[in-house]
PLY file of the C-alpha trace (Angstrom):
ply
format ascii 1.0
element vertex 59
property float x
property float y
property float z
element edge 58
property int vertex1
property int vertex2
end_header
6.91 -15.28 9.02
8.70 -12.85 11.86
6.07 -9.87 12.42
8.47 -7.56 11.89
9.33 -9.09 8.39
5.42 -9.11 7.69
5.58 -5.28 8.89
8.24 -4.25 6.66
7.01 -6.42 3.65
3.70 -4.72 4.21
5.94 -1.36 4.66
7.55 -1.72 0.89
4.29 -2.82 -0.78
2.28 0.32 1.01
5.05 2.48 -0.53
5.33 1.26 -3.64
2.10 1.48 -4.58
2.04 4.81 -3.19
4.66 5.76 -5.87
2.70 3.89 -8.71
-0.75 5.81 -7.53
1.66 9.00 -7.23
2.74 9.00 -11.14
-0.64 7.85 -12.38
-1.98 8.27 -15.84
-5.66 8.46 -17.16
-6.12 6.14 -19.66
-8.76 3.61 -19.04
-6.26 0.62 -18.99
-4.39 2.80 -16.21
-7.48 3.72 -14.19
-8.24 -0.34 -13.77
-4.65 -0.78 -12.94
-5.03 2.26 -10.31
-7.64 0.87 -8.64
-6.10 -2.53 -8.22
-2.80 -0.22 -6.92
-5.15 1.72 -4.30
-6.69 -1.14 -2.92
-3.68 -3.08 -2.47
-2.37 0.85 -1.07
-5.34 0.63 1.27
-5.81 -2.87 2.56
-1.52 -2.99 3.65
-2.29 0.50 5.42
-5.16 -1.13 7.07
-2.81 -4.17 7.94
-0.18 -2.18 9.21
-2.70 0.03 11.57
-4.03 -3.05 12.85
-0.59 -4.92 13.71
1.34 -1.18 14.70
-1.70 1.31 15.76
-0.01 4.42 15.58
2.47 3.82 12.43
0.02 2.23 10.17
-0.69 5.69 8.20
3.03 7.27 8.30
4.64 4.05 6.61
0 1
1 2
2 3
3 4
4 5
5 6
6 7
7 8
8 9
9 10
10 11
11 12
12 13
13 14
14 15
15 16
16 17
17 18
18 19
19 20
20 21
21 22
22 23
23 24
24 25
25 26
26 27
27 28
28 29
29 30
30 31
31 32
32 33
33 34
34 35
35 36
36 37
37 38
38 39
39 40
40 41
41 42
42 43
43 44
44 45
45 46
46 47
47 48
48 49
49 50
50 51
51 52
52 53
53 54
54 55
55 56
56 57
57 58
Protein backbone atom coordinates (compact mmCIF):
# COMPACT_ATOMS: atom_id res chain seq x y z
CA UNK A 1 0.00 0.00 0.00
CA UNK A 2 1.06 3.81 -1.26
CA UNK A 3 2.09 5.71 2.12
CA UNK A 4 0.00 8.27 1.40
CA UNK A 5 -3.05 5.84 1.09
CA UNK A 6 -1.84 4.25 4.54
CA UNK A 7 -1.75 8.06 5.80
CA UNK A 8 -5.13 8.92 4.81
CA UNK A 9 -6.65 5.45 5.78
CA UNK A 10 -5.02 6.04 9.12
CA UNK A 11 -6.42 9.84 8.70
CA UNK A 12 -10.32 8.55 8.42
CA UNK A 13 -10.00 5.86 11.12
CA UNK A 14 -8.25 8.61 13.67
CA UNK A 15 -11.33 10.75 12.88
CA UNK A 16 -13.86 8.54 13.09
CA UNK A 17 -13.22 7.29 16.16
CA UNK A 18 -12.74 10.68 17.31
CA UNK A 19 -16.47 11.28 16.45
CA UNK A 20 -17.58 7.90 18.11
CA UNK A 21 -15.41 8.88 21.47
CA UNK A 22 -16.98 12.52 20.88
CA UNK A 23 -20.83 11.30 21.25
CA UNK A 24 -20.08 8.72 23.89
CA UNK A 25 -22.52 7.25 26.30
CA UNK A 26 -21.99 5.67 29.85
CA UNK A 27 -23.40 2.54 29.95
CA UNK A 28 -21.09 -0.25 30.74
CA UNK A 29 -21.52 -1.96 27.27
CA UNK A 30 -20.49 1.63 25.86
CA UNK A 31 -17.54 2.22 28.18
CA UNK A 32 -15.92 -1.33 26.78
CA UNK A 33 -16.76 -0.20 23.35
CA UNK A 34 -15.01 3.33 24.23
CA UNK A 35 -12.06 1.95 25.19
CA UNK A 36 -11.65 -0.28 22.21
CA UNK A 37 -12.58 3.29 20.15
CA UNK A 38 -9.68 5.24 22.16
CA UNK A 39 -7.14 2.84 21.63
CA UNK A 40 -7.71 2.35 18.11
CA UNK A 41 -8.00 6.70 18.41
CA UNK A 42 -4.57 6.48 20.00
CA UNK A 43 -2.46 3.84 18.35
CA UNK A 44 -3.49 5.59 14.41
CA UNK A 45 -2.39 9.03 16.10
CA UNK A 46 0.72 7.35 17.18
CA UNK A 47 1.07 5.88 13.54
CA UNK A 48 0.49 8.95 11.89
CA UNK A 49 3.18 10.96 14.24
CA UNK A 50 5.58 8.40 13.49
CA UNK A 51 5.16 8.28 9.51
CA UNK A 52 4.27 12.51 9.35
CA UNK A 53 6.02 14.07 12.67
CA UNK A 54 4.39 17.21 12.79
CA UNK A 55 0.68 16.25 11.47
CA UNK A 56 0.22 13.17 13.48
CA UNK A 57 -1.92 15.12 16.31
CA UNK A 58 -3.91 17.72 13.95
CA UNK A 59 -5.37 14.82 11.67
Amino acid sequence: MPAHDLVELLRRLHGEAGMVLAGAQGSREDVETNERFQRGHDACEQVLADLDPGKGEHA
